[in-house]
N, C-alpha and C positions, 0 to 999 in steps of 0.2 A: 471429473464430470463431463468437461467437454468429449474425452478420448469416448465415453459411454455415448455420447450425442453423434459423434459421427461412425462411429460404429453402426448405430441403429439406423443412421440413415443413410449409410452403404449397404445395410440390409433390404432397405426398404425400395433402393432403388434398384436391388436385383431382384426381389421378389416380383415387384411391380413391371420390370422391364420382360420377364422372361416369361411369356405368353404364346410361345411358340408351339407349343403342344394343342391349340385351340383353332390354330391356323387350318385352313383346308387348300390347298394349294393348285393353281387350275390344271395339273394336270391327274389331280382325283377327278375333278368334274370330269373327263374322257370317261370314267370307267361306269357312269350312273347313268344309268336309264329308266325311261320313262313308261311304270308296268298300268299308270291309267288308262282308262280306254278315251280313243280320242271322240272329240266329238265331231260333228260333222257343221262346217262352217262354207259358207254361202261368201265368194267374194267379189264385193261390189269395186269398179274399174280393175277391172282384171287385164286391161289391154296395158298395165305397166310391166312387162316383163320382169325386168329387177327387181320390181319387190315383190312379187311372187313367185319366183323363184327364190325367193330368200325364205318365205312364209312357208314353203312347200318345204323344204331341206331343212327346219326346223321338227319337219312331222309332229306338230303340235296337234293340228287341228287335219281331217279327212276333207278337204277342199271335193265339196260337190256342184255342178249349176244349177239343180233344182233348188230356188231360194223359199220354196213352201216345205221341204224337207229337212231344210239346214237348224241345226240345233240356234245357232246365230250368225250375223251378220260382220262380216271385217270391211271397211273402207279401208280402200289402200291410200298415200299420199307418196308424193314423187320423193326421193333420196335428195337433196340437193348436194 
C-alpha cells in the first residue's frame, strides 16, 4: 500500500513539475510584432529626453505635437 502511495506521488510530482512546453521564453518575444495600427499620442513634458526616447523605440504609439489631433495623452515622469 505504501510502495502504491509513493509511486503515485512520484507521479504526481513529474506531472506537476514538467510545464515546460507552456513556457514562452524572451527570446520568442524578439520575433513578434506589432501588426495594430498605432495610435497617434500627444506627449506632455517631452523636454525629458530619456524617457522619450525610451517611449519612441517602443513604437507603440506615433508621437505627434499637435495635442488636438492626438488619439491621447502620455505624461512623462523622470527615471530615477
Amino acid at each position: 500500500m505504501k510502495k502504491t502511495h509513493l509511486i503515485i506521488l512520484g507521479l504526481l510530482a513529474i506531472v506537476c513539475s514538467s510545464c515546460y512546453s507552456y513556457k514562452v521564453y524572451p527570446k520568442e518575444y524578439r520575433k513578434l510584432e506589432n501588426d495594430d495600427l498605432k495610435r497617434s499620442a500627444y506627449v506632455m513634458r517631452d523636454t525629458l529626453k530619456k524617457e522619450l526616447e525610451i517611449l519612441a523605440s517602443s513604437k507603440l504609439f506615433e508621437i505627434i505635437s499637435d495635442s488636438t489631433r492626438a488619439d491621447l495623452k502620455i505624461k512623462l515622469y523622470p527615471i530615477e
